[in-house]
N, CA, C and O atoms as a MOPAC input file, in Angstrom:
PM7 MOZYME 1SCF
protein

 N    -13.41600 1     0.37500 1    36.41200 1
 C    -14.42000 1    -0.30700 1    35.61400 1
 C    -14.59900 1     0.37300 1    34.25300 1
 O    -14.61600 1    -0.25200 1    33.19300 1
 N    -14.78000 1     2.18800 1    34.40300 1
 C    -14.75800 1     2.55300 1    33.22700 1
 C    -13.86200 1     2.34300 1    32.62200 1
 O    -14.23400 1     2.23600 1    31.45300 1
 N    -12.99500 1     2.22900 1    32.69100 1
 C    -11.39600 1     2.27600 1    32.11400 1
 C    -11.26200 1     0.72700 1    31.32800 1
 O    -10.94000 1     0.60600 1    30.14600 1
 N    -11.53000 1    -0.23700 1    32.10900 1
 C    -11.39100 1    -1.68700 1    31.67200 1
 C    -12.52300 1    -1.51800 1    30.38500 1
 O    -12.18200 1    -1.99300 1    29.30200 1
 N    -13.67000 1    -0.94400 1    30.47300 1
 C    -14.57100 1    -1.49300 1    29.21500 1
 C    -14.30900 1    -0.74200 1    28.16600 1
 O    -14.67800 1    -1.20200 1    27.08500 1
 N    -13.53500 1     0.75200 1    28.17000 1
 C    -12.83100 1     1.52600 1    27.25400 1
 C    -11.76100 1     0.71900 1    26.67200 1
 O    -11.55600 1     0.89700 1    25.47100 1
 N    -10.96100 1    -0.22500 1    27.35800 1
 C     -9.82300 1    -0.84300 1    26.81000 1
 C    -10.37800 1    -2.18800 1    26.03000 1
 O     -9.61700 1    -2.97500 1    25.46700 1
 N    -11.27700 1    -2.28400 1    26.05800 1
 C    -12.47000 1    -3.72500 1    25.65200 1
 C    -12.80300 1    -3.01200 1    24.12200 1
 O    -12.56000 1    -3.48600 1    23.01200 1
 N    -13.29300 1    -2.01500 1    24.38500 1
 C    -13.73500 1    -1.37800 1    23.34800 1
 C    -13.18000 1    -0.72200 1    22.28000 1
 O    -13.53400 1    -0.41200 1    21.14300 1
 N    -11.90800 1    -0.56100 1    23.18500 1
 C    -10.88500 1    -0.13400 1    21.85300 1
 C    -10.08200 1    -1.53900 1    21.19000 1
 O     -9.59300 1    -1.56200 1    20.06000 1
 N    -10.07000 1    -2.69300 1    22.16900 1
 C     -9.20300 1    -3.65700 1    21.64600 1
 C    -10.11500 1    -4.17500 1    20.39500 1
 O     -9.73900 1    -4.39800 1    19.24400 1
 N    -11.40900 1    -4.30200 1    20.94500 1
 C    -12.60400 1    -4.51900 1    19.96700 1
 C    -12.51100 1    -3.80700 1    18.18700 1
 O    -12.31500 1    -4.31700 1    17.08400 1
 N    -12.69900 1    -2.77500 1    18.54600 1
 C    -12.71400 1    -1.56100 1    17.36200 1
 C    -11.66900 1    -1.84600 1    16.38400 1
 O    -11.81700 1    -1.92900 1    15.16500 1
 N     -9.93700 1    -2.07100 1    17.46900 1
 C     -9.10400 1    -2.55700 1    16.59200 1
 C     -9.03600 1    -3.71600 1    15.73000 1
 O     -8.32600 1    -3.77400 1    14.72600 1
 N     -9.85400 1    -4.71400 1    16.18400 1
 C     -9.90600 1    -5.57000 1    15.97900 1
 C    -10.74100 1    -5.74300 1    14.34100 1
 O    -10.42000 1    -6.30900 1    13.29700 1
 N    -11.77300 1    -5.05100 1    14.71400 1
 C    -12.51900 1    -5.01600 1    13.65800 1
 C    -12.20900 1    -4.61800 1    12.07200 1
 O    -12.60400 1    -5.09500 1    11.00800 1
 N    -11.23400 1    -3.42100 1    12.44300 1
 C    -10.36600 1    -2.38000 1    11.77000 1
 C     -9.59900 1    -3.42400 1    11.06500 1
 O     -9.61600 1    -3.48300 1     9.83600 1
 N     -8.75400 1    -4.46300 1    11.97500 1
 C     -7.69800 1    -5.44800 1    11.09900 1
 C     -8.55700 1    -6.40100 1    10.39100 1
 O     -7.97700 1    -6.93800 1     9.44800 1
 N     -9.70300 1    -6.74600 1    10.56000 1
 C    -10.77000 1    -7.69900 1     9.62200 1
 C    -11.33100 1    -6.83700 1     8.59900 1
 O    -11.58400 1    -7.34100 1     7.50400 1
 N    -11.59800 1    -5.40800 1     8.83900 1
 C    -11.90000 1    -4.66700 1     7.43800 1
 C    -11.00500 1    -4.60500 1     6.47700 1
 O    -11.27100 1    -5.14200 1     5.40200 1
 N     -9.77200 1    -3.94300 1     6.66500 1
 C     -8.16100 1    -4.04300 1     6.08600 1
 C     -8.25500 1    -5.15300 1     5.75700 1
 O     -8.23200 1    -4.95700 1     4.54200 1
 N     -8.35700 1    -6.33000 1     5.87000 1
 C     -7.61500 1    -7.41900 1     5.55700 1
 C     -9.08300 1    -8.24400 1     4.13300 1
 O     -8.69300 1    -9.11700 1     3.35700 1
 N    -10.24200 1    -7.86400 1     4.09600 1
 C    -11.30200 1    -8.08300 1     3.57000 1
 C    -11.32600 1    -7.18100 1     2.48600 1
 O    -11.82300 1    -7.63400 1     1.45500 1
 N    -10.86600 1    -5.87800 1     2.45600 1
 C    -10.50200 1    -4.93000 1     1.67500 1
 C     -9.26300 1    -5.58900 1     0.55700 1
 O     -9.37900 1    -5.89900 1    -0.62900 1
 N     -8.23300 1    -5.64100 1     1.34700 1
 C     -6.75800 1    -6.21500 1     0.78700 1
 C     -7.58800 1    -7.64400 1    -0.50800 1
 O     -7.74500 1    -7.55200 1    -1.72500 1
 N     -7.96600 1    -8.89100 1     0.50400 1
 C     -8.53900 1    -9.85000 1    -0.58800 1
 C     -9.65000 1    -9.25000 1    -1.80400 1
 O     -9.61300 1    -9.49400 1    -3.01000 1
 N    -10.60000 1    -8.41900 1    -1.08300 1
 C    -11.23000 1    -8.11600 1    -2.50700 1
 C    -10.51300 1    -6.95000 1    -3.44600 1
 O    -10.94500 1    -6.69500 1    -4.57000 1
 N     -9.86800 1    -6.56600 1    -3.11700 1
 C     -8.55500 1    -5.61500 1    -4.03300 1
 C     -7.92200 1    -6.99100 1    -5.04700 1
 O     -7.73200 1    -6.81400 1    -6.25000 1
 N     -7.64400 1    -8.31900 1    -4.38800 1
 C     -6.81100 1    -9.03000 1    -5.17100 1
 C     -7.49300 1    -9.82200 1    -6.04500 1
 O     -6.97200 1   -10.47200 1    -6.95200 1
 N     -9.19100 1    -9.75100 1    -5.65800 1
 C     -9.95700 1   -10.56700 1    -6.11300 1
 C    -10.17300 1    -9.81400 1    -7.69400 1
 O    -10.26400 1   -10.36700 1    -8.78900 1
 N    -10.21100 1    -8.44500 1    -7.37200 1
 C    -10.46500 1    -6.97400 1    -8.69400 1
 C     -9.64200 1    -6.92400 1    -9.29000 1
 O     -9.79000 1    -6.48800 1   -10.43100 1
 N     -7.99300 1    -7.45700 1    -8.71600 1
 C     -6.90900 1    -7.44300 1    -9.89700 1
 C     -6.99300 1    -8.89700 1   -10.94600 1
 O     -6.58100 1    -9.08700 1   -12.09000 1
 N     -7.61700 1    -9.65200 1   -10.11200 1
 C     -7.49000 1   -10.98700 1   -11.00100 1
 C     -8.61700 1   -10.47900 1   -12.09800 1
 O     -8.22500 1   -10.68100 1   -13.24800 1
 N     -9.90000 1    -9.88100 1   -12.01900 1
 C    -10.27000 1    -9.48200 1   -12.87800 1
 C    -10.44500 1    -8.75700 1   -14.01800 1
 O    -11.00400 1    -9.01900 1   -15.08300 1
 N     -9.89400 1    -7.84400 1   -13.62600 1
 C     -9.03500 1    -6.89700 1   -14.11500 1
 C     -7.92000 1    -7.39100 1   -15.48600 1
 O     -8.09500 1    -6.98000 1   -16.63300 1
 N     -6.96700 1    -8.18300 1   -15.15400 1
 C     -6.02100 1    -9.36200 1   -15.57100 1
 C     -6.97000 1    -9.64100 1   -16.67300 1
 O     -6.94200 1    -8.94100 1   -17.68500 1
 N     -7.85700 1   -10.67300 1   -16.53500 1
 C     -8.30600 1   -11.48300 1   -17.21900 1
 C     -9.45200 1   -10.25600 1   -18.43400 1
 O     -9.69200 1   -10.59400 1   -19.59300 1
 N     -9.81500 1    -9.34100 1   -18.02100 1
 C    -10.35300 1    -8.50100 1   -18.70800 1
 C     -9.27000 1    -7.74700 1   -19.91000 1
 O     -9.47600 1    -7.91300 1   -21.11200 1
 N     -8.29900 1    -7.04800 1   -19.47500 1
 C     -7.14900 1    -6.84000 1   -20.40400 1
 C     -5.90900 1    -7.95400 1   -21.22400 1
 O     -5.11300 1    -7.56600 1   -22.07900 1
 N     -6.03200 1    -9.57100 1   -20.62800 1
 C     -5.90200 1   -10.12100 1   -21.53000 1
 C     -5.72200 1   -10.12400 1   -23.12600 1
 O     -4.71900 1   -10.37500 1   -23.79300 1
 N     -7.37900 1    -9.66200 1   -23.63000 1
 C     -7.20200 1    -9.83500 1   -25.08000 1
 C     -6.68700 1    -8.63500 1   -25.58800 1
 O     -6.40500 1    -8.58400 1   -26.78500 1
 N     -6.45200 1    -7.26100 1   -24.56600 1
 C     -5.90200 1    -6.08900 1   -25.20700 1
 C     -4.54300 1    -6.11300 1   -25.35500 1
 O     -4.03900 1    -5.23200 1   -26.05200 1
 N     -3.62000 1    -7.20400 1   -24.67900 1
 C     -2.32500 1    -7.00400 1   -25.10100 1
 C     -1.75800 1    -6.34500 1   -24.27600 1
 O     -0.53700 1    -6.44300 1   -24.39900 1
 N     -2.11100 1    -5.62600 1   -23.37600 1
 C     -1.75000 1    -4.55800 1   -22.50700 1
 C     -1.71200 1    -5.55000 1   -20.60600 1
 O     -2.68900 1    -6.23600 1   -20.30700 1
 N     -0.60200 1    -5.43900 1   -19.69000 1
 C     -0.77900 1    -5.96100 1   -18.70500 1
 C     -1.21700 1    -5.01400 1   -17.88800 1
 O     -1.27900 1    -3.84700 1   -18.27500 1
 N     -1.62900 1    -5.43200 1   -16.48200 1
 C     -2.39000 1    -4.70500 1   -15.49000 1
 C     -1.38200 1    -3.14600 1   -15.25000 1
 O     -1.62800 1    -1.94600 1   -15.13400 1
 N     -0.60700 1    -3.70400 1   -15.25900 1
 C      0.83800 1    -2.48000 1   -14.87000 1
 C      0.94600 1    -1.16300 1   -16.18400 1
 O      1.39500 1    -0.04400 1   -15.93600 1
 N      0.46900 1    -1.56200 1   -17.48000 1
 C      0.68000 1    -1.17300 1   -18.01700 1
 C     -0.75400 1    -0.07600 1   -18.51600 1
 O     -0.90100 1     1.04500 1   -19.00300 1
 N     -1.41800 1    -0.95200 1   -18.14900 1
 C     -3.16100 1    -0.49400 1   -18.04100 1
 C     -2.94100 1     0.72400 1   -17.30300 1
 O     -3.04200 1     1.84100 1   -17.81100 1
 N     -2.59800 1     0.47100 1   -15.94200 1
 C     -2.59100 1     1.36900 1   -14.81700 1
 C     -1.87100 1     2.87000 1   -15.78200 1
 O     -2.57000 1     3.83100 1   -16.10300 1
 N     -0.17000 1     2.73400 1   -16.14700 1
 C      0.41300 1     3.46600 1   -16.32000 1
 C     -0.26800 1     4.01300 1   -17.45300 1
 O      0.00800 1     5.21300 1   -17.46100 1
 N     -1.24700 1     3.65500 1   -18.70500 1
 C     -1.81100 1     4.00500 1   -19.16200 1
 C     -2.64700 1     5.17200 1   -19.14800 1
 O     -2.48200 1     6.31800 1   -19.56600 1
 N     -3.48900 1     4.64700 1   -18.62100 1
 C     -4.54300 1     5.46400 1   -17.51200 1
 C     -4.46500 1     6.63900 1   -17.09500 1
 O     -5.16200 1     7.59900 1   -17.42300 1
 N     -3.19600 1     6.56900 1   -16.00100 1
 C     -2.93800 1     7.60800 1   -15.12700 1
 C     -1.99900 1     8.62200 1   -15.98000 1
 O     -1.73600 1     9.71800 1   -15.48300 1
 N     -1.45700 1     8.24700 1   -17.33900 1
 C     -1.20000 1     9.06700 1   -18.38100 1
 C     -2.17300 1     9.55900 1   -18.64000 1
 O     -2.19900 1    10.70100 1   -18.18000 1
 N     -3.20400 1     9.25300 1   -19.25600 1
 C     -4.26400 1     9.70700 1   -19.75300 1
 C     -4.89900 1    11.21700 1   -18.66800 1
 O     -4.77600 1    12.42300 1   -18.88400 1
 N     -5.42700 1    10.63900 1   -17.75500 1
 C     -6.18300 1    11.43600 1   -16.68300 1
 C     -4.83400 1    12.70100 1   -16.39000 1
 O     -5.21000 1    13.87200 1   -16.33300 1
 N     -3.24200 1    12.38900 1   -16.20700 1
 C     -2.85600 1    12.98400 1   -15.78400 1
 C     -2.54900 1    14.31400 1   -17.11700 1
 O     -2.64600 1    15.51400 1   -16.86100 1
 N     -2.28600 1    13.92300 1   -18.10500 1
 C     -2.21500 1    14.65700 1   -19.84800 1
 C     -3.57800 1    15.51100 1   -19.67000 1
 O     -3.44300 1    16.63400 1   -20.15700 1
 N     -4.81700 1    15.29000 1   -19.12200 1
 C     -6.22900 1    15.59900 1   -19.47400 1
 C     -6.01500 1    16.94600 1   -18.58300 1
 O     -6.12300 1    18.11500 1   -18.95400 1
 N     -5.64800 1    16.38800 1   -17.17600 1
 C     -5.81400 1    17.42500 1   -16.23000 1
 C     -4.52500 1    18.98400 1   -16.30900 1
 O     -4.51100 1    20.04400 1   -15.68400 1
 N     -3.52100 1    18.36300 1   -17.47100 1
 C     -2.17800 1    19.45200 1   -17.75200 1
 C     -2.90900 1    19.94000 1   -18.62900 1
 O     -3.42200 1    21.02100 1   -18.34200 1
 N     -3.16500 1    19.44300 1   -19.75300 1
 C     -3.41300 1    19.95200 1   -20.96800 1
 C     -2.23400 1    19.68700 1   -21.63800 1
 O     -2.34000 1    19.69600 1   -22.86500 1
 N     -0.97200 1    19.41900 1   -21.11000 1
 C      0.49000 1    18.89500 1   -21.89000 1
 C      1.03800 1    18.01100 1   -21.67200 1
 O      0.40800 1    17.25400 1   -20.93500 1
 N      2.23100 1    17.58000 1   -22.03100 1
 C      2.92600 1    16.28200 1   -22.20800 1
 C      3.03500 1    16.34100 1   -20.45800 1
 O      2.89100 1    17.36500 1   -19.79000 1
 N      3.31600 1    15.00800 1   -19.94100 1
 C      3.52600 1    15.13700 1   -18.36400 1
 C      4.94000 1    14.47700 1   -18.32500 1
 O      5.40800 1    14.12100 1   -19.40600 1
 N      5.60800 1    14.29400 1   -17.28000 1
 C      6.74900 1    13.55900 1   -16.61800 1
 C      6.43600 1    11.63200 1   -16.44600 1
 O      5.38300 1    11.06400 1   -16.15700 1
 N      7.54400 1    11.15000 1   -16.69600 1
 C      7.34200 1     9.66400 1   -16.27500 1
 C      6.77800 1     9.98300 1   -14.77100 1
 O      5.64600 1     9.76800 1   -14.33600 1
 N      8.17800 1    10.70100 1   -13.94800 1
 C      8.36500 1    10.57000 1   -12.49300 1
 C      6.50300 1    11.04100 1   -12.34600 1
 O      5.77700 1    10.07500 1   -12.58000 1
 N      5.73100 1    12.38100 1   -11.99400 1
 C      4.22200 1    12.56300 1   -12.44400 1
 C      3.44000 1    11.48400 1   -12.41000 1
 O      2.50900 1    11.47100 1   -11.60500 1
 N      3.70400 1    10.17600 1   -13.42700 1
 C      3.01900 1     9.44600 1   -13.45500 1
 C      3.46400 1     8.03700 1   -11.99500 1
 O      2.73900 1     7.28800 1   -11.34100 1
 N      4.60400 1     8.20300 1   -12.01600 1
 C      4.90600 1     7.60300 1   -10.93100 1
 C      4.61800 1     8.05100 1    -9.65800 1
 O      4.46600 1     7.21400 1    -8.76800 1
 N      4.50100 1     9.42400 1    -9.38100 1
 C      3.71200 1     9.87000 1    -8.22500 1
 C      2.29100 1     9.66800 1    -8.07100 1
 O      1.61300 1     9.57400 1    -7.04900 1
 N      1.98100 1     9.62200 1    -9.27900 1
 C      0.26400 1     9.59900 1    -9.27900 1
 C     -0.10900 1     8.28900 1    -8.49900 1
 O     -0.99600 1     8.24100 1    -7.64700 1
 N      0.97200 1     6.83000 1    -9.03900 1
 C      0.66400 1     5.70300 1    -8.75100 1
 C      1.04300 1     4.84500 1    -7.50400 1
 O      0.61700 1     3.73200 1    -7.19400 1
 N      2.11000 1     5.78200 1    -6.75300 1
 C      3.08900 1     5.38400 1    -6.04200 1
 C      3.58100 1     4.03800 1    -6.51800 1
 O      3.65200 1     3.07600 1    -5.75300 1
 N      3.95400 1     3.97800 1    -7.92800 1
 C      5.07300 1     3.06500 1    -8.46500 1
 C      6.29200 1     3.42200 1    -8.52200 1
 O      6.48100 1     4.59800 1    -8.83300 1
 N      7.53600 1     2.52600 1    -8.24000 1
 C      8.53800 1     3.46300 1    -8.47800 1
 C      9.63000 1     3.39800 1    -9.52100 1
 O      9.81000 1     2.25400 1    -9.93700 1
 N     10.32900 1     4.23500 1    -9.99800 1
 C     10.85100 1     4.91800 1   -11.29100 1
 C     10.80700 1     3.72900 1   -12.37100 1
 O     10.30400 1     3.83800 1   -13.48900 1
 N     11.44900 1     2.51400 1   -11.82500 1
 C     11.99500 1     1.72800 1   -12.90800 1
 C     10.94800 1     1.25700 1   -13.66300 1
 O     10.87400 1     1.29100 1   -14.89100 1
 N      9.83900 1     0.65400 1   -12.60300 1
 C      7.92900 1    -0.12000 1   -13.17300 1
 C      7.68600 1     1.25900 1   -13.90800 1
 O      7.30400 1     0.95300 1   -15.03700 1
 N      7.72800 1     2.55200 1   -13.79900 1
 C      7.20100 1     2.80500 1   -14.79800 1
 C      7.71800 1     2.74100 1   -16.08000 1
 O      6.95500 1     2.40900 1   -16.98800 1
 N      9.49800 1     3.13600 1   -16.45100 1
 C     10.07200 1     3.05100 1   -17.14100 1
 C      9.87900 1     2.36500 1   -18.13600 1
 O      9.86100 1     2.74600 1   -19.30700 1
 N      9.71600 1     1.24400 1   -17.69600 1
 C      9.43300 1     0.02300 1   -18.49800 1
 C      8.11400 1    -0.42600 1   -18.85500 1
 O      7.83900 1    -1.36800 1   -19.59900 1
 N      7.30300 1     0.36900 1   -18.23100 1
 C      5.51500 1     0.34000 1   -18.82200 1
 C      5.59200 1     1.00500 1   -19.88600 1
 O      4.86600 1     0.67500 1   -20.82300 1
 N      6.70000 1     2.37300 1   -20.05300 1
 C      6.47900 1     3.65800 1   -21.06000 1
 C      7.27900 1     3.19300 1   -21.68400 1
 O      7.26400 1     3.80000 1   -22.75500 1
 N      8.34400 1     2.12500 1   -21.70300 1
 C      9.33200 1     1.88500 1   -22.49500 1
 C      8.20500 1     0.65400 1   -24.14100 1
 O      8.20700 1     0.69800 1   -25.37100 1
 N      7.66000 1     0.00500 1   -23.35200 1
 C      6.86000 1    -1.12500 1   -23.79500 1
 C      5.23700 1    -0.52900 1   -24.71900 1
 O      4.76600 1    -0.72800 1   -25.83900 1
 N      4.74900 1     0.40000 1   -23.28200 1
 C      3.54900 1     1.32300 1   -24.47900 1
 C      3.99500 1     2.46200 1   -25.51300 1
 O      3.25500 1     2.90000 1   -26.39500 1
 N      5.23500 1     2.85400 1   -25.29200 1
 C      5.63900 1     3.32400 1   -26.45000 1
 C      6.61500 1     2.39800 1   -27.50700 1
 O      7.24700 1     3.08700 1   -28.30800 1
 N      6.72100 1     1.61100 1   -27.56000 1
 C      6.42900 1     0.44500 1   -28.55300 1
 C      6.01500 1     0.17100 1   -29.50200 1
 O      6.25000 1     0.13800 1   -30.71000 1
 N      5.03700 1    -0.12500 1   -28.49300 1
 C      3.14400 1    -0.53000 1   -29.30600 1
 C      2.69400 1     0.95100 1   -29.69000 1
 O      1.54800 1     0.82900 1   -30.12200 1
 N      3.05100 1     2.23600 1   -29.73200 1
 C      2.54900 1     2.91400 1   -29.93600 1
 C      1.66300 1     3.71800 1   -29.45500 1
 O      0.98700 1     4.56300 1   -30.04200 1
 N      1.69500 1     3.37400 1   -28.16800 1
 C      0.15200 1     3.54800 1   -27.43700 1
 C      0.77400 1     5.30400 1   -26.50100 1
 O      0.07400 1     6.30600 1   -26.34800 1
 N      1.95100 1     5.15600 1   -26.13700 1
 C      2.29200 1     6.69600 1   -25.73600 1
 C      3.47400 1     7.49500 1   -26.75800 1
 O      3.91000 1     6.90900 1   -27.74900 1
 N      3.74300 1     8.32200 1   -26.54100 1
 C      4.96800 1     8.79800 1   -27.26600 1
 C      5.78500 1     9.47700 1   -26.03400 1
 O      5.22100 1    10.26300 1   -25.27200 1
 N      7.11600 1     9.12700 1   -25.89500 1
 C      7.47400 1     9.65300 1   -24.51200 1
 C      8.88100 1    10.23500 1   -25.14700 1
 O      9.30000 1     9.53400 1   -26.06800 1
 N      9.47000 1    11.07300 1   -24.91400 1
 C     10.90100 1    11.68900 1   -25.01500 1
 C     11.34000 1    12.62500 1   -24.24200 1
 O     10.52700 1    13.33300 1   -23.64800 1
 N     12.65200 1    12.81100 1   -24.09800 1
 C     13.55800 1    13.14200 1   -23.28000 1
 C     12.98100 1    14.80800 1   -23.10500 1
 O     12.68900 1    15.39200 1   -24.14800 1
 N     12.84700 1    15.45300 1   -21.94900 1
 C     12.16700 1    16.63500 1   -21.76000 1
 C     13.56700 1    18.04200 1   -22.19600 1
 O     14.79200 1    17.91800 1   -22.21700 1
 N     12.92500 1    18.94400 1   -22.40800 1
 C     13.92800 1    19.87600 1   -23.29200 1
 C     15.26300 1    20.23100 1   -22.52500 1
 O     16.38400 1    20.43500 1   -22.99100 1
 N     14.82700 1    20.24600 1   -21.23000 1
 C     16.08300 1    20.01200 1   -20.13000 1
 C     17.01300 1    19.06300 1   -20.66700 1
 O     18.17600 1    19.31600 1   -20.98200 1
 N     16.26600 1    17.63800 1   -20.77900 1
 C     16.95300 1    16.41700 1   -20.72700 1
 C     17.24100 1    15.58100 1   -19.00100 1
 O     17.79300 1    14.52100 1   -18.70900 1
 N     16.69000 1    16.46000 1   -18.30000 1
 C     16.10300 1    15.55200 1   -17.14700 1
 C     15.52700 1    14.55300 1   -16.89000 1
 O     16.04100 1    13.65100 1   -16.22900 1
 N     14.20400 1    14.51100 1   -17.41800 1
 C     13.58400 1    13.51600 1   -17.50300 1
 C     12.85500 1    12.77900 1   -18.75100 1
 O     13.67100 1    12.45100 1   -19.61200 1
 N     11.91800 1    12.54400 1   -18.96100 1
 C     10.86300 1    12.31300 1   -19.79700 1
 C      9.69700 1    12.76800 1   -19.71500 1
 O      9.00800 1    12.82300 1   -18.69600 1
 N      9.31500 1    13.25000 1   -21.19000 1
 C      7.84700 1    13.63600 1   -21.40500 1
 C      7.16300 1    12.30500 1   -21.75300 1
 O      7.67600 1    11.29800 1   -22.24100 1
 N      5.65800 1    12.56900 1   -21.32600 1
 C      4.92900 1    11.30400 1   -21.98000 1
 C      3.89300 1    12.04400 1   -22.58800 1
 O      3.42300 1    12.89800 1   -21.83600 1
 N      3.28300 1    11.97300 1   -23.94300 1
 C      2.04200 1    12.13800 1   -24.48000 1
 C      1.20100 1    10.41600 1   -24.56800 1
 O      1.80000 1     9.36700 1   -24.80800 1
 N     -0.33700 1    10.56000 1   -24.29200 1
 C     -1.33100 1     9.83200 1   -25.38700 1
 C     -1.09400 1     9.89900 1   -26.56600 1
 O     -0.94900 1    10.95500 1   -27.18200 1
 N     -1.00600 1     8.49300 1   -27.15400 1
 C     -1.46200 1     8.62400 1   -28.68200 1
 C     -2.51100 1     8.20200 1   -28.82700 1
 O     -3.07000 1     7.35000 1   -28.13500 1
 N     -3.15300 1     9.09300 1   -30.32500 1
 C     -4.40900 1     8.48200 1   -30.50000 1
 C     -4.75500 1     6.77600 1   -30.48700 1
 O     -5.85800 1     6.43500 1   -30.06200 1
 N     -3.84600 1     5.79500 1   -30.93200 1
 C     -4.00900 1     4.58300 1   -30.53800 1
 C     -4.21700 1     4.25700 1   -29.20400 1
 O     -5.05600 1     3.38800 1   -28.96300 1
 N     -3.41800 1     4.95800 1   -27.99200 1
 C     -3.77700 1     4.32200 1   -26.80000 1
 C     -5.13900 1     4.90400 1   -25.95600 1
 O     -5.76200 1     4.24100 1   -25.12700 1
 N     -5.32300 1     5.71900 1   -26.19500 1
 C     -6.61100 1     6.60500 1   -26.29000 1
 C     -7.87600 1     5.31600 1   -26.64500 1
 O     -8.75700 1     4.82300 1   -25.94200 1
 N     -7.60500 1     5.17100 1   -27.55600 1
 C     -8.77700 1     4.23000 1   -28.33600 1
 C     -9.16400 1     3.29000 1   -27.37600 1
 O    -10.22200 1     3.09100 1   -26.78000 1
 N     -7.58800 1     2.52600 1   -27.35700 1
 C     -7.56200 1     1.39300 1   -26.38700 1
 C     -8.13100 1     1.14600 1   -25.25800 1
 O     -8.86200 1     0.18700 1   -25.01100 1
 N     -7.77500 1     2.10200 1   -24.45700 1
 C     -8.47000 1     2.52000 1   -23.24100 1
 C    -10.15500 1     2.69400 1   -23.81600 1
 O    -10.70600 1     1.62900 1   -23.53500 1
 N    -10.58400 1     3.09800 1   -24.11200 1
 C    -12.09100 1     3.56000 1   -24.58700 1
 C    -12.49500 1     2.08000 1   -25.15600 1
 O    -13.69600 1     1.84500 1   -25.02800 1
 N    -11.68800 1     0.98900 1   -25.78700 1
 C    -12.06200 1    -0.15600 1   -26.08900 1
 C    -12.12700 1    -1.04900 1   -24.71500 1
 O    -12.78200 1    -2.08900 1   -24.63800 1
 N    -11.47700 1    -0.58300 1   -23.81300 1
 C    -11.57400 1    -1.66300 1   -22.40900 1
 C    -12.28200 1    -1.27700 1   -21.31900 1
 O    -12.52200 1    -2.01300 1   -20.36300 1
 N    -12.61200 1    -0.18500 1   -21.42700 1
 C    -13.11700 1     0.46500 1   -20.56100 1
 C    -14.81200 1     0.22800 1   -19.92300 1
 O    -15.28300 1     0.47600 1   -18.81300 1
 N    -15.46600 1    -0.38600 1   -21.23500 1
 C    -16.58600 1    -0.58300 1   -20.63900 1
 C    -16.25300 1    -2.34300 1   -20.04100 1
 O    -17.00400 1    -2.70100 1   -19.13400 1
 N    -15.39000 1    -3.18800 1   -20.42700 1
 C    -15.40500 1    -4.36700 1   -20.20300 1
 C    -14.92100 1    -4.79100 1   -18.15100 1
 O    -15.14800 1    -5.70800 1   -17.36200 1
 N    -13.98200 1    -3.09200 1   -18.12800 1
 C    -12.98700 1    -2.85500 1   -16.87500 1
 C    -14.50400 1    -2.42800 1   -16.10400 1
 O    -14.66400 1    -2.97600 1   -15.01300 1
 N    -15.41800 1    -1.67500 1   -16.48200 1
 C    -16.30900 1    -1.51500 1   -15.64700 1
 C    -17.19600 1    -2.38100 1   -15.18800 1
 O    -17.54600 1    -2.54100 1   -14.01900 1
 N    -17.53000 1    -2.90100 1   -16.07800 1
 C    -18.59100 1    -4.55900 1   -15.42900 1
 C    -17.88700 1    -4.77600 1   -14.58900 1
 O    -18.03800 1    -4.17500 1   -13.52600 1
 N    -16.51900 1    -6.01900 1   -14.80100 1
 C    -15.64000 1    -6.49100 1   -14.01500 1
 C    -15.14200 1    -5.90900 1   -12.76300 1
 O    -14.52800 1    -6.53700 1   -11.90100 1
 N    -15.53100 1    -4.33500 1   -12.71500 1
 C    -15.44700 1    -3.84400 1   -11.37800 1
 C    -16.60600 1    -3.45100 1   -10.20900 1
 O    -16.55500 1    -3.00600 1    -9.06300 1
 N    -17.73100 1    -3.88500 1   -11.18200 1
 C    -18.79100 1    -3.52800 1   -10.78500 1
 C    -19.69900 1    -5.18300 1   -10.35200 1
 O    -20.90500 1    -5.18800 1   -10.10800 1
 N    -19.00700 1    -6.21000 1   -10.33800 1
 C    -18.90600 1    -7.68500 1   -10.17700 1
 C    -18.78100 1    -7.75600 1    -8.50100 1
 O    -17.85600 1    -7.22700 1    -7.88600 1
 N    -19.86300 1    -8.49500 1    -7.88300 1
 C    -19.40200 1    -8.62500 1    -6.54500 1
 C    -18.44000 1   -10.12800 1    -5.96600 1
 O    -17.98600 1   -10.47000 1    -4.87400 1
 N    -18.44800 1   -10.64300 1    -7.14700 1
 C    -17.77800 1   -12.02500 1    -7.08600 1
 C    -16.22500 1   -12.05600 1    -6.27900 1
 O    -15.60300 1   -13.11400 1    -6.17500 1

């Protein structure tokens, strides 16, 4: 008897667990659509926002230029999505990235333009995340 309402209770628990996960997952997709529509007028896509970002925080916390791969660990994105985020924000100007003195990999710095940028979206990214819609 004990045994049967332990197995009730765990099938239960699990159960619940796959309706949290899965309520989590939609409002995650509900925050990217917002998200989206918030960086719109910056020119910048969600992917690129992100890689942004996690430049930023990750430059703040070195004090120096960081690694693409670094930023790709930070995000668990992998090599190529970032490549092409740093290929595109250094572009626009927004990072400065070059070949590390090895020639292994890549350095990435902030530039003061993408700096800004971020500080220009940032209060708009916070409403929109702070939205229970």
């Amino acid at each position: 008897m004990v045994g049967a309402i332990q197995r009730a209770m765990a099938r239960e628990l699990a159960e619940l667990q796959l309706e949290l996960k899965k309520r989590q997952w939609l409002a995650a997709l509900r925050w990217n659509r917002r998200m989206k529509t918030c960086l719109a007028s910056s020119g910048v896509t969600f992917t690129e926002w992100l890689v942004l970002d996690a430049t930023r925080s990750l430059v703040d916390q070195s004090g120096d230029a960081v690694t693409q791969n670094d930023v790709a660990r930070e995000l668990d994105l992998d090599a190529m999505t970032i490549w092409h985020a740093m290929a595109v924000l250094d572009h626009r100007g927004l990072v400065r990235h070059a070949r590390s003195l090895s020639g292994k990999g890549w350095r990435v710095l902030l530039t003061k333009q993408g700096a800004d940028l971020l500080s220009a979206v940032q209060p708009r990214l916070q409403s929109a995340s702070a939205a229970t819609h």
